[in-house]
PDB file of N, CA, C and O in Angstrom:
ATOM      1  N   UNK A   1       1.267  20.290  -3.148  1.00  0.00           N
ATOM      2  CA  UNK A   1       2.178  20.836  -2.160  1.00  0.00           C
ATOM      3  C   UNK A   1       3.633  20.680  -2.594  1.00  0.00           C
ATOM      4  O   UNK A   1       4.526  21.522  -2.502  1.00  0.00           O
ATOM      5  N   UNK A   2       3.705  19.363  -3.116  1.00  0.00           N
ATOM      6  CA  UNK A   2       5.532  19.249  -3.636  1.00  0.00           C
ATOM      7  C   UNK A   2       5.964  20.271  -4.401  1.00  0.00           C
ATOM      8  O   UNK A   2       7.056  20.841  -4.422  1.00  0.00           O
ATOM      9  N   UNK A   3       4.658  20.491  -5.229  1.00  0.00           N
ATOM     10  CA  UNK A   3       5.173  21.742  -6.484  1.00  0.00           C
ATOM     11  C   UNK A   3       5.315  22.540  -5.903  1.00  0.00           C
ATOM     12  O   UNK A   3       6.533  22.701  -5.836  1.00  0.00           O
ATOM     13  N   UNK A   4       4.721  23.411  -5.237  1.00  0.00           N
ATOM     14  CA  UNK A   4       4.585  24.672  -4.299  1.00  0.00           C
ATOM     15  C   UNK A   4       6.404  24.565  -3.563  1.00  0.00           C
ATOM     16  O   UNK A   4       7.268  25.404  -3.816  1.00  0.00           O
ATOM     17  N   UNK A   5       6.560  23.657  -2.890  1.00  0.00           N
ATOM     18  CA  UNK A   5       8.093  23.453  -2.045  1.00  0.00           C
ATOM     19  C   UNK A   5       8.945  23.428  -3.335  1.00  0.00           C
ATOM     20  O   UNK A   5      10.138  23.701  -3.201  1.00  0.00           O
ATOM     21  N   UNK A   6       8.489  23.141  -4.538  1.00  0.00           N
ATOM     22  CA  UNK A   6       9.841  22.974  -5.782  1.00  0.00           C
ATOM     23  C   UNK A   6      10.196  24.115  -6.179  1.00  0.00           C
ATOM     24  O   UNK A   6      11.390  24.391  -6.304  1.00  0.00           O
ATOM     25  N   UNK A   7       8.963  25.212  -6.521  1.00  0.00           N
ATOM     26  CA  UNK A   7       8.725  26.372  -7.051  1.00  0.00           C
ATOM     27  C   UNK A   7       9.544  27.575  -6.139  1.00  0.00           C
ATOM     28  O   UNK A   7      10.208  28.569  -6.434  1.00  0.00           O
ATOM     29  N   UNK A   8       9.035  26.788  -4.621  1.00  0.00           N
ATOM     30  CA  UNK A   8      10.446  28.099  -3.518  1.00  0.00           C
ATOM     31  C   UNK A   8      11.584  28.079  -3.491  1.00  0.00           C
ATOM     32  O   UNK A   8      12.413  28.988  -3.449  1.00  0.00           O
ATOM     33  N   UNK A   9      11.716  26.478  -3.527  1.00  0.00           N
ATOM     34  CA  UNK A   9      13.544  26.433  -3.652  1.00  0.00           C
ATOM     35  C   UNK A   9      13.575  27.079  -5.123  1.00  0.00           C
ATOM     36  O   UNK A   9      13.819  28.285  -5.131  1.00  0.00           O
ATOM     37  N   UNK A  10      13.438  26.674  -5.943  1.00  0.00           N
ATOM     38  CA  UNK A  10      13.900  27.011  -7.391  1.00  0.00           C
ATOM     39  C   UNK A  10      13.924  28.350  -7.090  1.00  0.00           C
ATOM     40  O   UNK A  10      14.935  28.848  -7.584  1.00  0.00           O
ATOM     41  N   UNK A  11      13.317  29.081  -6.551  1.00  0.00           N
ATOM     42  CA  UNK A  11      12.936  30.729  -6.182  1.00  0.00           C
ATOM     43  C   UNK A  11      14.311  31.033  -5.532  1.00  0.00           C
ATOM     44  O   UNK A  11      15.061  31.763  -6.179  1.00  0.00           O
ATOM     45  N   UNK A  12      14.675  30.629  -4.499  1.00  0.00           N
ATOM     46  CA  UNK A  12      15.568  30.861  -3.300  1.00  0.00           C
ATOM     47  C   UNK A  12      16.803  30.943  -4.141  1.00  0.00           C
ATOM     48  O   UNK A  12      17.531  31.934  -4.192  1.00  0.00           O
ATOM     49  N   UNK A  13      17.037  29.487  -4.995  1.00  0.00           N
ATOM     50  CA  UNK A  13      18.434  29.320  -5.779  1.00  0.00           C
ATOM     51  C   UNK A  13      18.485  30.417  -6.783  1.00  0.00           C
ATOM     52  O   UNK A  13      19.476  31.128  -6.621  1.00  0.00           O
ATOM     53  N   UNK A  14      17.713  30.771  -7.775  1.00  0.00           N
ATOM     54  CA  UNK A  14      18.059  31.623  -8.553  1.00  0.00           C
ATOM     55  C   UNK A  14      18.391  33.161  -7.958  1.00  0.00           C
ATOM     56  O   UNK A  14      19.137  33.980  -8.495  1.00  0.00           O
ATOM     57  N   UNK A  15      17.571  33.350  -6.595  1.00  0.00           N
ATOM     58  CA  UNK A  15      18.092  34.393  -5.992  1.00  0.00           C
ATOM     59  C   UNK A  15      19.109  34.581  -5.646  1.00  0.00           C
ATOM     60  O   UNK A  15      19.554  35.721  -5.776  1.00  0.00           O
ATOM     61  N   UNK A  16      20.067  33.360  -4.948  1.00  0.00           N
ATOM     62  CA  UNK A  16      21.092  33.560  -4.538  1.00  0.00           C
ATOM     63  C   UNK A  16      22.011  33.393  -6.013  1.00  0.00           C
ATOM     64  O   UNK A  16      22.676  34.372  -6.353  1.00  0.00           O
ATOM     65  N   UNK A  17      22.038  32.284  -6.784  1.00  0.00           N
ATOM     66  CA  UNK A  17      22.598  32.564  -7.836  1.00  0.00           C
ATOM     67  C   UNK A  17      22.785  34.114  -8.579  1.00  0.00           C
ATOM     68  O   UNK A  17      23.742  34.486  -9.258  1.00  0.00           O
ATOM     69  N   UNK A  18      21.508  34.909  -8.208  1.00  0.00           N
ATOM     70  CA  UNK A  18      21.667  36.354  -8.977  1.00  0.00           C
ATOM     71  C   UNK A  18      22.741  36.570  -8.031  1.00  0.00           C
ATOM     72  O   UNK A  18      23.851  36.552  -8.563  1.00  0.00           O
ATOM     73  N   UNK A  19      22.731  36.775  -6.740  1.00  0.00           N
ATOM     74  CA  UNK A  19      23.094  37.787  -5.526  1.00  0.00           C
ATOM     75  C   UNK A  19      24.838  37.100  -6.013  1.00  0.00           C
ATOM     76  O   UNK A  19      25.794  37.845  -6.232  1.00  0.00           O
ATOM     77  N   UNK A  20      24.887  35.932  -6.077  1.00  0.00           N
ATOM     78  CA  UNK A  20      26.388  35.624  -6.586  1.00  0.00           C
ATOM     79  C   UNK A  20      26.916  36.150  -7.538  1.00  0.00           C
ATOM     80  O   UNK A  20      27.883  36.816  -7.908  1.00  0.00           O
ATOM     81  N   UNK A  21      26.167  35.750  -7.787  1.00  0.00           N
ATOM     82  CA  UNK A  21      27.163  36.904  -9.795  1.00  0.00           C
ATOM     83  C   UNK A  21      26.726  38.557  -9.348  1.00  0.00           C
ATOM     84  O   UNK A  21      27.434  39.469  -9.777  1.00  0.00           O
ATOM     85  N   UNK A  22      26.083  38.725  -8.876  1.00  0.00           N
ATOM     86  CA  UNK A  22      26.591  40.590  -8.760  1.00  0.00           C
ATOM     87  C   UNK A  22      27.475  40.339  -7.660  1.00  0.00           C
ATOM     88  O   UNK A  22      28.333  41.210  -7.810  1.00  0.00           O
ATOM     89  N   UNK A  23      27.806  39.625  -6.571  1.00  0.00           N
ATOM     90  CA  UNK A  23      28.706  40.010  -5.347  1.00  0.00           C
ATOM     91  C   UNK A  23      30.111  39.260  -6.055  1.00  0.00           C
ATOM     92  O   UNK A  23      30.981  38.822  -5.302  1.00  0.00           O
ATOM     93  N   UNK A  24      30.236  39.164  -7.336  1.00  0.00           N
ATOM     94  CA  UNK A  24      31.505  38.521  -7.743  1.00  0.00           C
ATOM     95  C   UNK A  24      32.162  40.398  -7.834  1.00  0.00           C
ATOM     96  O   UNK A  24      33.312  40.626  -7.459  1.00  0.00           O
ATOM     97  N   UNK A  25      31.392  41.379  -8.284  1.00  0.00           N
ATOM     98  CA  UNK A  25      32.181  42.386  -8.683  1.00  0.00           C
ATOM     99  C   UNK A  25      32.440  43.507  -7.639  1.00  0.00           C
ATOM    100  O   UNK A  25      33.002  44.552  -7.967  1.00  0.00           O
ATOM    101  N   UNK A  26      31.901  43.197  -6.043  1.00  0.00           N
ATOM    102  CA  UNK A  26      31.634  44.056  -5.083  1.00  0.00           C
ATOM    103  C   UNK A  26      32.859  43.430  -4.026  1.00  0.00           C
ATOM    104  O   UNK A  26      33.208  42.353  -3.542  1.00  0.00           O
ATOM    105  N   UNK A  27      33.264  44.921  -4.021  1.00  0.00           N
ATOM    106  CA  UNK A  27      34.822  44.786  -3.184  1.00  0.00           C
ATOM    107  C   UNK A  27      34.626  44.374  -1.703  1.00  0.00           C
ATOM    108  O   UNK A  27      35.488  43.725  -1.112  1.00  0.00           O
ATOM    109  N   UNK A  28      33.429  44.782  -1.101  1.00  0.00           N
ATOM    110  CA  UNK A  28      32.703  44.604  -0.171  1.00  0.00           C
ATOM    111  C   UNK A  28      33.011  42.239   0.432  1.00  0.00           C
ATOM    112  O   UNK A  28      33.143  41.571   1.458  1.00  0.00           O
ATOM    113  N   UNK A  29      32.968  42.074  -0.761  1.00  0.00           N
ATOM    114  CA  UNK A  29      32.524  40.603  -0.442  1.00  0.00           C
ATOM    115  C   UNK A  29      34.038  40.154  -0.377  1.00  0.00           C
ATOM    116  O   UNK A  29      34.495  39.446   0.520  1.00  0.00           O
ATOM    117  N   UNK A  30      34.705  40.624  -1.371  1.00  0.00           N
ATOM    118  CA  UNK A  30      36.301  40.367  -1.292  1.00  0.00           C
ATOM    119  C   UNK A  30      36.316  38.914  -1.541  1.00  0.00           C
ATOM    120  O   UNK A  30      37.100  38.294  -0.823  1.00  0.00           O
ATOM    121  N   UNK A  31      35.679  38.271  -2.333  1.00  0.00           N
ATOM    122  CA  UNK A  31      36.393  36.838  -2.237  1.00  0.00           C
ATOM    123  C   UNK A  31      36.779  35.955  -3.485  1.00  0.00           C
ATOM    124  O   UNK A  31      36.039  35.772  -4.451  1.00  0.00           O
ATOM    125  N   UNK A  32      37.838  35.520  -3.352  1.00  0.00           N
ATOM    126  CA  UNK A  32      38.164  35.130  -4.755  1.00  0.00           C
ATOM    127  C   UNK A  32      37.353  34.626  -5.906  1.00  0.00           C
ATOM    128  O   UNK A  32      36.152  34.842  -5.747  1.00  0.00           O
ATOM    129  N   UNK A  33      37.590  34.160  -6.756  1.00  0.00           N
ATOM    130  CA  UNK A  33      36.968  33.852  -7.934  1.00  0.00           C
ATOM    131  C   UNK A  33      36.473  32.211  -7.359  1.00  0.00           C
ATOM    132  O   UNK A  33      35.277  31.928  -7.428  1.00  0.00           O
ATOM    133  N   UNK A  34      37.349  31.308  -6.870  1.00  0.00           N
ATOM    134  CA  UNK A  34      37.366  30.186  -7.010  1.00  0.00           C
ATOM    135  C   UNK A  34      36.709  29.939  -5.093  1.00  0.00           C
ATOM    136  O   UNK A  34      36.789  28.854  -4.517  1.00  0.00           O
ATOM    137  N   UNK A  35      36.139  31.167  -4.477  1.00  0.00           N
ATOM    138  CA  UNK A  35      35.219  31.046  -3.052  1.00  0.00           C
ATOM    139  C   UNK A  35      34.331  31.293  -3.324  1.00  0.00           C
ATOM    140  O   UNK A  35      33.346  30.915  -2.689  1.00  0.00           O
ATOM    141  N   UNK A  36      34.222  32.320  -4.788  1.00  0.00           N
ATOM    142  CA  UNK A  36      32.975  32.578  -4.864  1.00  0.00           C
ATOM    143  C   UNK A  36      32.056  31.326  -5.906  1.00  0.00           C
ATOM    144  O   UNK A  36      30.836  31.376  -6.063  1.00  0.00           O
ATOM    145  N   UNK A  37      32.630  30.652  -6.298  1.00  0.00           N
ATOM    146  CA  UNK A  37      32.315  29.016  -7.269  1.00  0.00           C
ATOM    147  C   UNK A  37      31.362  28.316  -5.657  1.00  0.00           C
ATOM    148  O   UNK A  37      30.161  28.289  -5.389  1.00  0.00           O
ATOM    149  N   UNK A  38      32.848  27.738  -4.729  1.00  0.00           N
ATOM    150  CA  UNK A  38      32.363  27.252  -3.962  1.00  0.00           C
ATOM    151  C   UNK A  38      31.233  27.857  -2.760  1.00  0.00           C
ATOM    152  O   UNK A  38      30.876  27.271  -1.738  1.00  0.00           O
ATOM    153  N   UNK A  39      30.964  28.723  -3.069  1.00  0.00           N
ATOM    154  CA  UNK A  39      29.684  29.697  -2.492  1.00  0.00           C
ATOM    155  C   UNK A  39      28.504  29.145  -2.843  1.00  0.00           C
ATOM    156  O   UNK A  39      27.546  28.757  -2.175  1.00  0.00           O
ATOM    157  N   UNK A  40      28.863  29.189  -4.686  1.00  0.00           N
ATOM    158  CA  UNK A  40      27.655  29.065  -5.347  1.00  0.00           C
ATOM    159  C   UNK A  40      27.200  27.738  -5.421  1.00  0.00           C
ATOM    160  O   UNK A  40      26.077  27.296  -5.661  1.00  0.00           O
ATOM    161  N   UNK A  41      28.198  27.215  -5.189  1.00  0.00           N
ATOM    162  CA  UNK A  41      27.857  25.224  -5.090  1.00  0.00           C
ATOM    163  C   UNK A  41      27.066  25.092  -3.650  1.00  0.00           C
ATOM    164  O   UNK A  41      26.341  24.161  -3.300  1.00  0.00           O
ATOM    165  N   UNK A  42      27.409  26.295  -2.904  1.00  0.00           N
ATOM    166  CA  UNK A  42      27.094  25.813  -1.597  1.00  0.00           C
ATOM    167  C   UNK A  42      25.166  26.025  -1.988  1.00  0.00           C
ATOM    168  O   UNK A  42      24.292  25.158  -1.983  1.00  0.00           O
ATOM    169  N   UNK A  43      25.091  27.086  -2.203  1.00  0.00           N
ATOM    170  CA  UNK A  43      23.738  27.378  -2.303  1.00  0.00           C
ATOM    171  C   UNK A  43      23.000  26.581  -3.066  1.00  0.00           C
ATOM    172  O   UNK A  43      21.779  26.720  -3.141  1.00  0.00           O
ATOM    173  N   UNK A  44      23.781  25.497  -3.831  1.00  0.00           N
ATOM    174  CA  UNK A  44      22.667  24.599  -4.945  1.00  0.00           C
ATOM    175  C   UNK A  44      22.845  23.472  -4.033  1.00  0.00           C
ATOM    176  O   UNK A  44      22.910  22.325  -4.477  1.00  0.00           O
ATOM    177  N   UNK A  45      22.960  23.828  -2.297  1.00  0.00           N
ATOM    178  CA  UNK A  45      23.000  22.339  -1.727  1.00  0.00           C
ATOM    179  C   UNK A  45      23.915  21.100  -1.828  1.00  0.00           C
ATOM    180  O   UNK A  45      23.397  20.048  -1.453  1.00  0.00           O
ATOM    181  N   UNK A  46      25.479  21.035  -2.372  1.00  0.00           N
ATOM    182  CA  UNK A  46      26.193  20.410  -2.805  1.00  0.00           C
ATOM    183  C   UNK A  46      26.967  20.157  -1.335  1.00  0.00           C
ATOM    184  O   UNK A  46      27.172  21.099  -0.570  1.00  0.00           O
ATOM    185  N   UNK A  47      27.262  19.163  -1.110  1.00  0.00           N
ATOM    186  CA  UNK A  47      28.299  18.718  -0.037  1.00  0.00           C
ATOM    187  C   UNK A  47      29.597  19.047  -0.384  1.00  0.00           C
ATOM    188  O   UNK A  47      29.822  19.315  -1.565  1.00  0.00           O
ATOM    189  N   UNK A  48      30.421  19.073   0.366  1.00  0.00           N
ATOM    190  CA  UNK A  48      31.845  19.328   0.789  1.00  0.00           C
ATOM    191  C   UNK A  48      32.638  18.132  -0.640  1.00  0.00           C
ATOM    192  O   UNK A  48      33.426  18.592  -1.466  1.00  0.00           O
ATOM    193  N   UNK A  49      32.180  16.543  -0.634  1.00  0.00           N
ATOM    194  CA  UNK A  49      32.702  15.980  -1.471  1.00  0.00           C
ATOM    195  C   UNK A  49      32.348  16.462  -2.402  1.00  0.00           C
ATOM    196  O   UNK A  49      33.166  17.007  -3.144  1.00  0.00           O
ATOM    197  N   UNK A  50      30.887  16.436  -2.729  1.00  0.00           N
ATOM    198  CA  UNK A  50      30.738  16.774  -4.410  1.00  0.00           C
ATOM    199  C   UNK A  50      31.245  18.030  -5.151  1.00  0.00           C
ATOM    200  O   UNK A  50      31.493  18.095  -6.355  1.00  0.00           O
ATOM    201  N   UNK A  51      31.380  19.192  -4.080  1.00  0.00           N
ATOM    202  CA  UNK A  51      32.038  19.956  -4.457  1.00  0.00           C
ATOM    203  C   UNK A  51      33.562  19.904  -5.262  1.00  0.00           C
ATOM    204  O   UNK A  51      33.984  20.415  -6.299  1.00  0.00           O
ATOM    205  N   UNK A  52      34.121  19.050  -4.264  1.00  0.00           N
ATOM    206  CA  UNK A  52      35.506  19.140  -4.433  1.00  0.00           C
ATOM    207  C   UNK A  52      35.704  18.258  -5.679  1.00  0.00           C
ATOM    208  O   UNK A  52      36.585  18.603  -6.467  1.00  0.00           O
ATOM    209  N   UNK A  53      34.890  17.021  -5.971  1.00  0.00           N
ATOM    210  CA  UNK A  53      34.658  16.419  -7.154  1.00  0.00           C
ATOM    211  C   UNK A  53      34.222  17.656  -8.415  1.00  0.00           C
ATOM    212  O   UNK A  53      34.824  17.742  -9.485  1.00  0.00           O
ATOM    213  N   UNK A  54      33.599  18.136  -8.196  1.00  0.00           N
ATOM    214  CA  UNK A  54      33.555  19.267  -9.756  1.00  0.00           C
ATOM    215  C   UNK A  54      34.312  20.111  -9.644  1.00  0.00           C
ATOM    216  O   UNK A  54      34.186  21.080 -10.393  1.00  0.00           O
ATOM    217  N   UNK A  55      35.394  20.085  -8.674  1.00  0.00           N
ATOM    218  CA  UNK A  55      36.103  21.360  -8.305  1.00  0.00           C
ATOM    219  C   UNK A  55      37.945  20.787  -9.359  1.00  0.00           C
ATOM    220  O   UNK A  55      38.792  21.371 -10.035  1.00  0.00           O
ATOM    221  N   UNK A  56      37.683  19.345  -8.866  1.00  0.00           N
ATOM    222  CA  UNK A  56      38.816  18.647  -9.230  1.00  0.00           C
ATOM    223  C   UNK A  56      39.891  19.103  -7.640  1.00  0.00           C
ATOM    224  O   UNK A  56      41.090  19.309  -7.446  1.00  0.00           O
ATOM    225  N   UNK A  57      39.034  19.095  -7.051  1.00  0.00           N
ATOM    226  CA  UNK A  57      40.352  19.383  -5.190  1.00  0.00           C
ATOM    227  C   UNK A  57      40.012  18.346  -4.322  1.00  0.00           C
ATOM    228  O   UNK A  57      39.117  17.512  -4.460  1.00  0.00           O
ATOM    229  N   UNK A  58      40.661  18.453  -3.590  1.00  0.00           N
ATOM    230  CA  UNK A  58      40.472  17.059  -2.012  1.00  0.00           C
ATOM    231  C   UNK A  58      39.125  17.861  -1.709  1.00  0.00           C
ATOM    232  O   UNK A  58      38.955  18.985  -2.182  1.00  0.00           O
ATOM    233  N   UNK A  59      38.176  17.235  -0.901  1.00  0.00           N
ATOM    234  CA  UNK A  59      37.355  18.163   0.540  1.00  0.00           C
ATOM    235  C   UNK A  59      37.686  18.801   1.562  1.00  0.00           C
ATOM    236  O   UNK A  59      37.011  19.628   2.175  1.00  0.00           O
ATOM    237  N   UNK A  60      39.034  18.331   1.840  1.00  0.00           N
ATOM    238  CA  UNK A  60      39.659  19.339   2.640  1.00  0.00           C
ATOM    239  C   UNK A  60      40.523  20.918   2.010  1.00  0.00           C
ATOM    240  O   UNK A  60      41.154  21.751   2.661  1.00  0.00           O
ATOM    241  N   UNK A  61      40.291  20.878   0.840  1.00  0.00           N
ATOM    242  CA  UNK A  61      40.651  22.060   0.474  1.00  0.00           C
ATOM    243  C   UNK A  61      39.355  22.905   0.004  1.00  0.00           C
ATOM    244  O   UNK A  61      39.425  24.111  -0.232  1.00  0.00           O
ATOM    245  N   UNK A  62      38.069  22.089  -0.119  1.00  0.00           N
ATOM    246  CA  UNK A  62      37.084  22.470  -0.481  1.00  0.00           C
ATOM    247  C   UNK A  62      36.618  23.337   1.122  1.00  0.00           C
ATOM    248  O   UNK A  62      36.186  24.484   1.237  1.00  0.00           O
ATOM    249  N   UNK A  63      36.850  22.472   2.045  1.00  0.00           N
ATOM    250  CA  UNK A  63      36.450  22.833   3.804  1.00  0.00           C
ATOM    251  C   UNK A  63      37.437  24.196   4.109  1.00  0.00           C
ATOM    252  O   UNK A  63      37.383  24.900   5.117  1.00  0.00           O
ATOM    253  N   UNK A  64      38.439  24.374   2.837  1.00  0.00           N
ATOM    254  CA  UNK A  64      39.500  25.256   3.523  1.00  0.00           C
ATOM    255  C   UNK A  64      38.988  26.740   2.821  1.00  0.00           C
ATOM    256  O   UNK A  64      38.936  27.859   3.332  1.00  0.00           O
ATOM    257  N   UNK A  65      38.616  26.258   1.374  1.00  0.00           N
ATOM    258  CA  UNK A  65      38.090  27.512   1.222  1.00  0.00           C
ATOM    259  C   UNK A  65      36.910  28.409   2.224  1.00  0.00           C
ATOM    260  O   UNK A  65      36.762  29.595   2.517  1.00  0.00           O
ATOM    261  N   UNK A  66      36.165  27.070   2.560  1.00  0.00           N
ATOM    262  CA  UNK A  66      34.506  27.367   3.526  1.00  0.00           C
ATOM    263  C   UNK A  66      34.998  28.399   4.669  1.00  0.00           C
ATOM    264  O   UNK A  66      34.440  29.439   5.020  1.00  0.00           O
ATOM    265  N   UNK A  67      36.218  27.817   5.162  1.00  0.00           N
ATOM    266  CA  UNK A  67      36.401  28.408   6.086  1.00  0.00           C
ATOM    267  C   UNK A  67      37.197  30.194   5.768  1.00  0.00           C
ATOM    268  O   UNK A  67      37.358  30.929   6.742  1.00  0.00           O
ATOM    269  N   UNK A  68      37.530  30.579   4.629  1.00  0.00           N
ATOM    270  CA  UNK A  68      37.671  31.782   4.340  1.00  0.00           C
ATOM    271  C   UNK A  68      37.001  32.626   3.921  1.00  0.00           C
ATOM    272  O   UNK A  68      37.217  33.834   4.020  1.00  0.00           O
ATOM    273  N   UNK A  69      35.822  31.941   3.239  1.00  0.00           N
ATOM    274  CA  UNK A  69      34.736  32.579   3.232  1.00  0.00           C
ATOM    275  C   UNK A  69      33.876  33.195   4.500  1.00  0.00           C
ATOM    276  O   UNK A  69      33.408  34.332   4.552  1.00  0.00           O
ATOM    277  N   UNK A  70      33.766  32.005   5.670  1.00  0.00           N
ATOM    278  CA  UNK A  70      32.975  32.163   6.065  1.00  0.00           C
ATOM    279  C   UNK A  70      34.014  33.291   7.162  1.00  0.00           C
ATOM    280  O   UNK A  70      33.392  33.847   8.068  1.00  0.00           O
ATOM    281  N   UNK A  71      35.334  33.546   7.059  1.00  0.00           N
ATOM    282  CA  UNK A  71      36.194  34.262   7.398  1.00  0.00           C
ATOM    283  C   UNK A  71      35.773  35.776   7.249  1.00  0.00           C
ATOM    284  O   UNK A  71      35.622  36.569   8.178  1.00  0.00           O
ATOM    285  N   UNK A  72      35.574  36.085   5.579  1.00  0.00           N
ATOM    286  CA  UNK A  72      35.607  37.503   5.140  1.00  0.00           C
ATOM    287  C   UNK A  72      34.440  38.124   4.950  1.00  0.00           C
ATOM    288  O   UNK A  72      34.340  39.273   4.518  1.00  0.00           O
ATOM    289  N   UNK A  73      32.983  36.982   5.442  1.00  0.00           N
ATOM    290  CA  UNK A  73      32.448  37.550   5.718  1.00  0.00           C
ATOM    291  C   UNK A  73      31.338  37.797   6.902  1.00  0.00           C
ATOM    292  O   UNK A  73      30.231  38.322   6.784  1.00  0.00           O
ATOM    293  N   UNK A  74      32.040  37.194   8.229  1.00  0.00           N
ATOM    294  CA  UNK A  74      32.076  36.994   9.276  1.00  0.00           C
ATOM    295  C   UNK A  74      30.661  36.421   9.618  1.00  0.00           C
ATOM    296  O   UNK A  74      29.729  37.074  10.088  1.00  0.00           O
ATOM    297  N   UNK A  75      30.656  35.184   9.324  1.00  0.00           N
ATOM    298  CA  UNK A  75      30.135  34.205   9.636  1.00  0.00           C
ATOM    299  C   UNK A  75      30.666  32.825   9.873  1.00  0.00           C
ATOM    300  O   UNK A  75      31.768  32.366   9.572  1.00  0.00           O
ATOM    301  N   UNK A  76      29.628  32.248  10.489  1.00  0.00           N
ATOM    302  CA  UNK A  76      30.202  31.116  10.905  1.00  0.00           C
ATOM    303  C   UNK A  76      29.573  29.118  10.117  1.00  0.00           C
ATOM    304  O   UNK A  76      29.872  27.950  10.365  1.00  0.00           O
ATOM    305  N   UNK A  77      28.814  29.698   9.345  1.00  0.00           N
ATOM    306  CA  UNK A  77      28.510  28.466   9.061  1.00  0.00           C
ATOM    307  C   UNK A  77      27.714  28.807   7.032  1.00  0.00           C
ATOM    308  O   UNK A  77      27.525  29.901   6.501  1.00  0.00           O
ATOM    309  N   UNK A  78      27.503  27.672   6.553  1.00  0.00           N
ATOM    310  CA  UNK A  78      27.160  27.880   5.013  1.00  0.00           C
ATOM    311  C   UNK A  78      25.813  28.638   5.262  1.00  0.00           C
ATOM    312  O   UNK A  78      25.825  29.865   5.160  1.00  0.00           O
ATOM    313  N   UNK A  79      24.831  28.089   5.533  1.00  0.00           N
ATOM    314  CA  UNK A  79      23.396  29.250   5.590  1.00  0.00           C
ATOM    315  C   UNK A  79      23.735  30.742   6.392  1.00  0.00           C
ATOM    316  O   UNK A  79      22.728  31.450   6.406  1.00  0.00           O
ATOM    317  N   UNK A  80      24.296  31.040   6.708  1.00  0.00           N
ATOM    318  CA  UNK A  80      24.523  32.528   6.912  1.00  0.00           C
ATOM    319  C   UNK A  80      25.768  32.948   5.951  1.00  0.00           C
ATOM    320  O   UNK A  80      25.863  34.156   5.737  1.00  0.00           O
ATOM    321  N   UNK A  81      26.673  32.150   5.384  1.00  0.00           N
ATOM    322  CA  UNK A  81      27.227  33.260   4.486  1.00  0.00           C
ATOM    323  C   UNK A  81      26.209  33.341   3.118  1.00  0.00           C
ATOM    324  O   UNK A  81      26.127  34.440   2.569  1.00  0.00           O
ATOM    325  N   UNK A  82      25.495  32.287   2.602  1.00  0.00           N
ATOM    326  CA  UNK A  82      24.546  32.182   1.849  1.00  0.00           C
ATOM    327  C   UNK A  82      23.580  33.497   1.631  1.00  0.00           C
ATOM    328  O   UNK A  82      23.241  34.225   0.698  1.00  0.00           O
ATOM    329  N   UNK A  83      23.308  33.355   3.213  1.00  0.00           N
ATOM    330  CA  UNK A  83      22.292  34.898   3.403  1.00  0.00           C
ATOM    331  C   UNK A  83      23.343  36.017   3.681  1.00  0.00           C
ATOM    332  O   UNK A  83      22.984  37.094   3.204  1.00  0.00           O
ATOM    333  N   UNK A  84      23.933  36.034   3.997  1.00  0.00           N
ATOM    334  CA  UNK A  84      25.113  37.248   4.151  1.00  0.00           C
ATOM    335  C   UNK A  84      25.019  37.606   2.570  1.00  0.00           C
ATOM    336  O   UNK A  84      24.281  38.452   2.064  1.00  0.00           O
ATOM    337  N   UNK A  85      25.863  36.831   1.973  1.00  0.00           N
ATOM    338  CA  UNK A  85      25.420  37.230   0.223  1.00  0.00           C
ATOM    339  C   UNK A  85      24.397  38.370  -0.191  1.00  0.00           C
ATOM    340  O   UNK A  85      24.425  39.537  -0.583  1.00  0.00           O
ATOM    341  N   UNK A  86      23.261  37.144   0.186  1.00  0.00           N
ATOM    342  CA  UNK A  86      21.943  37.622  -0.792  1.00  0.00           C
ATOM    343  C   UNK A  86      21.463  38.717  -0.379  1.00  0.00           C
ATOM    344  O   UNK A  86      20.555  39.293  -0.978  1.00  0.00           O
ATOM    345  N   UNK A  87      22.143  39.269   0.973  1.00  0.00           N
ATOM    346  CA  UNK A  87      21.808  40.149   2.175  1.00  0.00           C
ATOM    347  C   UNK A  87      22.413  41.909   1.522  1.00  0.00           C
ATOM    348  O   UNK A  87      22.117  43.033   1.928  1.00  0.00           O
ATOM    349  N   UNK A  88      23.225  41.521   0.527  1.00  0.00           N
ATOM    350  CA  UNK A  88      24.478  42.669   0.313  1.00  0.00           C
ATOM    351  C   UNK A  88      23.274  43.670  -0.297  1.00  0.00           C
ATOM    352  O   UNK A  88      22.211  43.174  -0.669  1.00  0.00           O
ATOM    353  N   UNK A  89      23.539  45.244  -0.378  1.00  0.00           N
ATOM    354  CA  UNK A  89      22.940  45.817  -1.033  1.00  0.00           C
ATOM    355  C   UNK A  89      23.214  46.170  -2.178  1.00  0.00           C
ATOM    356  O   UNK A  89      24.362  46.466  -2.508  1.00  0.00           O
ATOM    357  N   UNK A  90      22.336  46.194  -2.872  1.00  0.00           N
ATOM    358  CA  UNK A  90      22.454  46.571  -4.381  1.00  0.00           C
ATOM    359  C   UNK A  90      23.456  46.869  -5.078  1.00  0.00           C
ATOM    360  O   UNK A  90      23.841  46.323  -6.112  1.00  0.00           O
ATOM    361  N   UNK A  91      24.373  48.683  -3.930  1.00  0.00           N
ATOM    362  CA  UNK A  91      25.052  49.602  -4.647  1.00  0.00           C
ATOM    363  C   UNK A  91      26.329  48.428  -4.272  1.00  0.00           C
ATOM    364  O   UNK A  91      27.269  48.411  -5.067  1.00  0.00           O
ATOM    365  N   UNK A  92      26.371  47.552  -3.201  1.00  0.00           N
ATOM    366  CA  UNK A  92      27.537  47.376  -3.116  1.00  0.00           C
ATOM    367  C   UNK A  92      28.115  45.964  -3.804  1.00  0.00           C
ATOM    368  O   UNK A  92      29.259  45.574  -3.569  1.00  0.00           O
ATOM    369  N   UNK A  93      27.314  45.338  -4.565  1.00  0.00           N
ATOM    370  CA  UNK A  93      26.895  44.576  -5.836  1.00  0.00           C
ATOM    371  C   UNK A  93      27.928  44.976  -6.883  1.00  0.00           C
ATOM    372  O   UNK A  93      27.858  44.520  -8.025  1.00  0.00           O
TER     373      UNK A  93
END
């Protein structure tokens, strides 16, 4: 069973990892280079500190980006801009 739960996440992350790197070039998502990093940290499950630790920023600038993200693409919390992402269609990729 653990394998089976390792095999989905690993599934889930590389999905959203794809859906990140195509929504880096879609005008649609609009978000900087350095929201769309902390996007992608978000989706590998990384907290607010550890982020800001590989980011080299406070957490409160890490919390400041969250909140512009979750700004432009009108949501309100990390698992829905996550799926908002992975949600985008293809053409607009």
């Amino acid at each position: 069973m653990a394998i089976i739960t390792a095999l989905e996440r690993a599934t889930a992350r590389d999905q959203a990892r794809r859906a990140l790197t195509a929504a880096a070039d879609s005008k649609r998502a609009d978000l900087a280079d350095r929201e769309l990093r902390v996007l992608q940290l978000v989706t590998l499950g990384r907290t607010n500190g550890a982020m800001a630790h590989l980011l080299d920023v406070s957490p409160r600038t890490v919390a400041k980006h969250l909140l512009h993200i979750y700004r432009k693409l009108g949501v309100s919390g990390r698992a829905a801009a996550v799926y908002r992402v992975r949600a985008l269609p293809e053409s607009s990729r």
